[in-house]
Short mmCIF file of the C-alpha atoms (twelve columns), coordinates in Angstrom:
data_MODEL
# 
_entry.id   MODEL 
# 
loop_
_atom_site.group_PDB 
_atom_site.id 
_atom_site.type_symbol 
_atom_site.label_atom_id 
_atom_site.label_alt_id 
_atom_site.label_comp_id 
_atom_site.label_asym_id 
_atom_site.label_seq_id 
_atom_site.Cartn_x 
_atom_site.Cartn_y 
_atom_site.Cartn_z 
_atom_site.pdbx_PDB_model_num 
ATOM 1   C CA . UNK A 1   0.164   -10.319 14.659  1 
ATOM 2   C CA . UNK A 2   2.325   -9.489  11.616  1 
ATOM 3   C CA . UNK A 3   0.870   -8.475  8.827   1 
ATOM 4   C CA . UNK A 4   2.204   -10.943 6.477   1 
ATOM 5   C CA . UNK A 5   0.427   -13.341 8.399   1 
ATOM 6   C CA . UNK A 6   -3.162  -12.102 7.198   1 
ATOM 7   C CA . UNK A 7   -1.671  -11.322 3.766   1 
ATOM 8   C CA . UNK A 8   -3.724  -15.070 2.421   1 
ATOM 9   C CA . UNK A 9   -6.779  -14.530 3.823   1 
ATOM 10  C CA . UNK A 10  -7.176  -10.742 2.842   1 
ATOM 11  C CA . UNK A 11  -6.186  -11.806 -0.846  1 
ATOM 12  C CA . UNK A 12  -8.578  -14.378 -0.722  1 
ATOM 13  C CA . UNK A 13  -11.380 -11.708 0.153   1 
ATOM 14  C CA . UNK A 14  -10.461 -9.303  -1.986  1 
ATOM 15  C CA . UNK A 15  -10.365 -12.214 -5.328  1 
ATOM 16  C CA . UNK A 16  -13.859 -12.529 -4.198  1 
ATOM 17  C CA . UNK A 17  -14.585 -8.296  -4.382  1 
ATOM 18  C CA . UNK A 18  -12.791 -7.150  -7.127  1 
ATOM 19  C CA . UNK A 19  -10.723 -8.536  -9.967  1 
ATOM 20  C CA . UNK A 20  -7.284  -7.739  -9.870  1 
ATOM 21  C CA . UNK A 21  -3.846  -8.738  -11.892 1 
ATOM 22  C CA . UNK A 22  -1.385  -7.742  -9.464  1 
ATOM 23  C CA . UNK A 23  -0.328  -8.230  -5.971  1 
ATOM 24  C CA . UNK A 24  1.830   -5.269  -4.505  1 
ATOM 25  C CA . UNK A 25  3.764   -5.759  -1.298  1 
ATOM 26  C CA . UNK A 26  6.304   -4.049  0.364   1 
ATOM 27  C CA . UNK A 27  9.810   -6.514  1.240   1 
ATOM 28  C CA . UNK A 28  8.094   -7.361  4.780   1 
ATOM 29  C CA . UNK A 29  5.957   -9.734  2.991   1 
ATOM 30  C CA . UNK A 30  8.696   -11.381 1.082   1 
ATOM 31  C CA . UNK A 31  8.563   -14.993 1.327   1 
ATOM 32  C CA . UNK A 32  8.108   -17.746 -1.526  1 
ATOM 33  C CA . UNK A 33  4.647   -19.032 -0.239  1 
ATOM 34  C CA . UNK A 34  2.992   -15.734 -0.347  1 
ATOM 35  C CA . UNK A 35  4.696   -15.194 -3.907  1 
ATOM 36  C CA . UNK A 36  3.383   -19.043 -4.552  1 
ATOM 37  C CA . UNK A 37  -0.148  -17.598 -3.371  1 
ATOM 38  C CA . UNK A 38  -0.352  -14.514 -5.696  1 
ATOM 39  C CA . UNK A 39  0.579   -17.172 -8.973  1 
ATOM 40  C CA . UNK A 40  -2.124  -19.318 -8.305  1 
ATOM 41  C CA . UNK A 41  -4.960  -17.450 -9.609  1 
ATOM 42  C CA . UNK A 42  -2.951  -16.121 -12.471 1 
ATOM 43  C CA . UNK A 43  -1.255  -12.528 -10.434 1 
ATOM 44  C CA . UNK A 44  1.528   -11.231 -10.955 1 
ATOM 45  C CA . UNK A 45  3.211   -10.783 -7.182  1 
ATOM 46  C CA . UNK A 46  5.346   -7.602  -6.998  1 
ATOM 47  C CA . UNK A 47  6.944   -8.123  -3.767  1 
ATOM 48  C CA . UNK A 48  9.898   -6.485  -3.117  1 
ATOM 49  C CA . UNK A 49  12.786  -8.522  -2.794  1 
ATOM 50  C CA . UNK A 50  13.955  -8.723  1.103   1 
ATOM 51  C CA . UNK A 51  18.352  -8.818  0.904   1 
ATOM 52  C CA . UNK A 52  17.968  -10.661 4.678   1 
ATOM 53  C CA . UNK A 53  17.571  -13.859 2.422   1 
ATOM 54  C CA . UNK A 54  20.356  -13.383 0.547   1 
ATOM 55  C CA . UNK A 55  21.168  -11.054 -2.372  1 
ATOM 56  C CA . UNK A 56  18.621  -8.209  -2.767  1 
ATOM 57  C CA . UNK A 57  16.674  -9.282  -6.263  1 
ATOM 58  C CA . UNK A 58  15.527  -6.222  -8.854  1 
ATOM 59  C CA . UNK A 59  12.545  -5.889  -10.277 1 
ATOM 60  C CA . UNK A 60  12.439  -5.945  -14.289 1 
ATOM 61  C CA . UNK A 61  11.401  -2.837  -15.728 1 
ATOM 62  C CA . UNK A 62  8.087   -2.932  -16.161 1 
ATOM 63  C CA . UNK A 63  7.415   -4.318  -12.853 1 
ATOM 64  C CA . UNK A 64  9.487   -1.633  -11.135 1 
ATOM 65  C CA . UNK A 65  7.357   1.112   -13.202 1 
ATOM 66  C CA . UNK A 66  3.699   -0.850  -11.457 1 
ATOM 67  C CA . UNK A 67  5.639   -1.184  -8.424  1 
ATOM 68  C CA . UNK A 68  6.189   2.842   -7.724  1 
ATOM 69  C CA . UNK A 69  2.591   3.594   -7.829  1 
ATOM 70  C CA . UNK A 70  2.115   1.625   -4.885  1 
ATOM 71  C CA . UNK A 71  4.961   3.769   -3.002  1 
ATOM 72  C CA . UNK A 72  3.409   6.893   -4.444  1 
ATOM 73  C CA . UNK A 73  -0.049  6.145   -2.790  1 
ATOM 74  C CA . UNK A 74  2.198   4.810   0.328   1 
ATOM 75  C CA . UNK A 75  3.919   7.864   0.363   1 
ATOM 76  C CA . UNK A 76  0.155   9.869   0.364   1 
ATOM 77  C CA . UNK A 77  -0.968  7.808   3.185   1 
ATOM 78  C CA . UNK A 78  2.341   8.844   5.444   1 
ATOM 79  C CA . UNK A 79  1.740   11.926  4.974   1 
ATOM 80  C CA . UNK A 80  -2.121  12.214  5.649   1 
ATOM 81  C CA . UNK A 81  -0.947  10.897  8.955   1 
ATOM 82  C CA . UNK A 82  2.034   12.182  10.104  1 
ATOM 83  C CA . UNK A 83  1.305   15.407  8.863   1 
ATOM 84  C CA . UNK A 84  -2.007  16.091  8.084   1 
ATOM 85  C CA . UNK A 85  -3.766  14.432  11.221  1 
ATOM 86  C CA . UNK A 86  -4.762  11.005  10.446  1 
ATOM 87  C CA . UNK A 87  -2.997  9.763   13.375  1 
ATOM 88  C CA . UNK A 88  -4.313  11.495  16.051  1 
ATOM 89  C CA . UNK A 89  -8.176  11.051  15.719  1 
ATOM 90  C CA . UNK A 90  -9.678  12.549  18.528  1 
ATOM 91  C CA . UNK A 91  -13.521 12.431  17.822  1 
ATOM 92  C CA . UNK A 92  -16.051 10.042  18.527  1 
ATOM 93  C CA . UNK A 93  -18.347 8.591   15.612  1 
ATOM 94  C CA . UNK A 94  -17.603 7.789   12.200  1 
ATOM 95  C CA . UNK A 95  -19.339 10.802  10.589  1 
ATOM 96  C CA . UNK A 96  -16.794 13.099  12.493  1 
ATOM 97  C CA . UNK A 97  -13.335 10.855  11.819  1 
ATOM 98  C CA . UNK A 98  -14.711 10.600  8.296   1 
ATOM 99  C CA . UNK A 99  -15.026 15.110  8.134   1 
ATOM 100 C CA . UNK A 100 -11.792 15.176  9.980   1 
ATOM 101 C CA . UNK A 101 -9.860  12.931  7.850   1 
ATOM 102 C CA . UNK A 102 -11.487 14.249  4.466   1 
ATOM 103 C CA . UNK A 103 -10.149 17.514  5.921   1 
ATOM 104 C CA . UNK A 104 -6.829  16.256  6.277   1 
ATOM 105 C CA . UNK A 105 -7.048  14.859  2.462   1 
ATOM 106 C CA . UNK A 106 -8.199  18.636  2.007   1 
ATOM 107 C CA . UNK A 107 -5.077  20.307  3.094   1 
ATOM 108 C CA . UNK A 108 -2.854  17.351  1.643   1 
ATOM 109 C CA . UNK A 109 -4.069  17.666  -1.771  1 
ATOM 110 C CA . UNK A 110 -3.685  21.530  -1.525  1 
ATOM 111 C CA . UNK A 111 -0.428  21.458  -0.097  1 
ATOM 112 C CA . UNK A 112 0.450   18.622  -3.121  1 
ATOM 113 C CA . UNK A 113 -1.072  21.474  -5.969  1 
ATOM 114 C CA . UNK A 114 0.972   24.267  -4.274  1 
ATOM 115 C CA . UNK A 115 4.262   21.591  -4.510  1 
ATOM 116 C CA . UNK A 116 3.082   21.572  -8.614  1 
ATOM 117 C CA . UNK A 117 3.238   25.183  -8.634  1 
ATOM 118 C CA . UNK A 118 6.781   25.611  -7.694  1 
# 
């Protein structure tokens, strides 16, 4: 299953969780009834335009500025597991995944502070 097609349903649980104002997806999720969706309830969808449909479409400004902290916290994610271990868990038990991924957070944000002081 793609995950565009549980992008509905997992917008509809989080409306119930937490109250949000935007709705940040990447250009695999670009399609008119998911952008349709996000209006509804008063969001504002930043879904990056997908050029398969056509001409790609910019975002204005401001959107563009909301739309980078998503990649920045993408970008975080990538490399907690490509380089710092997330994706090769090899414990059993949540407690231990949790202290091996926290570690892996660990060395990420230290190797991020040691980035700052270059």
């Amino acid at each position: 299953m793609h995950d565009s097609l549980a992008a509905i349903p997992l917008s509809l649980i989080s409306a119930q969780r937490v109250t949000n104002l935007y709705d940040s997806m990447d250009a695999a999720y670009c399609s008119t009834e998911l952008r349709e969706h996000s209006r509804a309830p008063g969001h504002v969808p930043l879904i990056d335009h997908n050029p398969r449909r056509g001409q790609k479409i910019e975002f204005a400004p401001a959107e563009a500025v909301r739309y980078n902290e998503r990649t920045a916290a993408e970008r975080s994610n990538a490399r907690l597991k490509d380089e710092f271990g997330g994706n090769h868990l090899r414990v059993k038990g949540s407690a231990k995944a949790m202290g091996h991924l926290m570690f892996g957070v660990l060395a990420l944000s230290a190797d991020q502070l040691m980035r700052l002081r270059q």
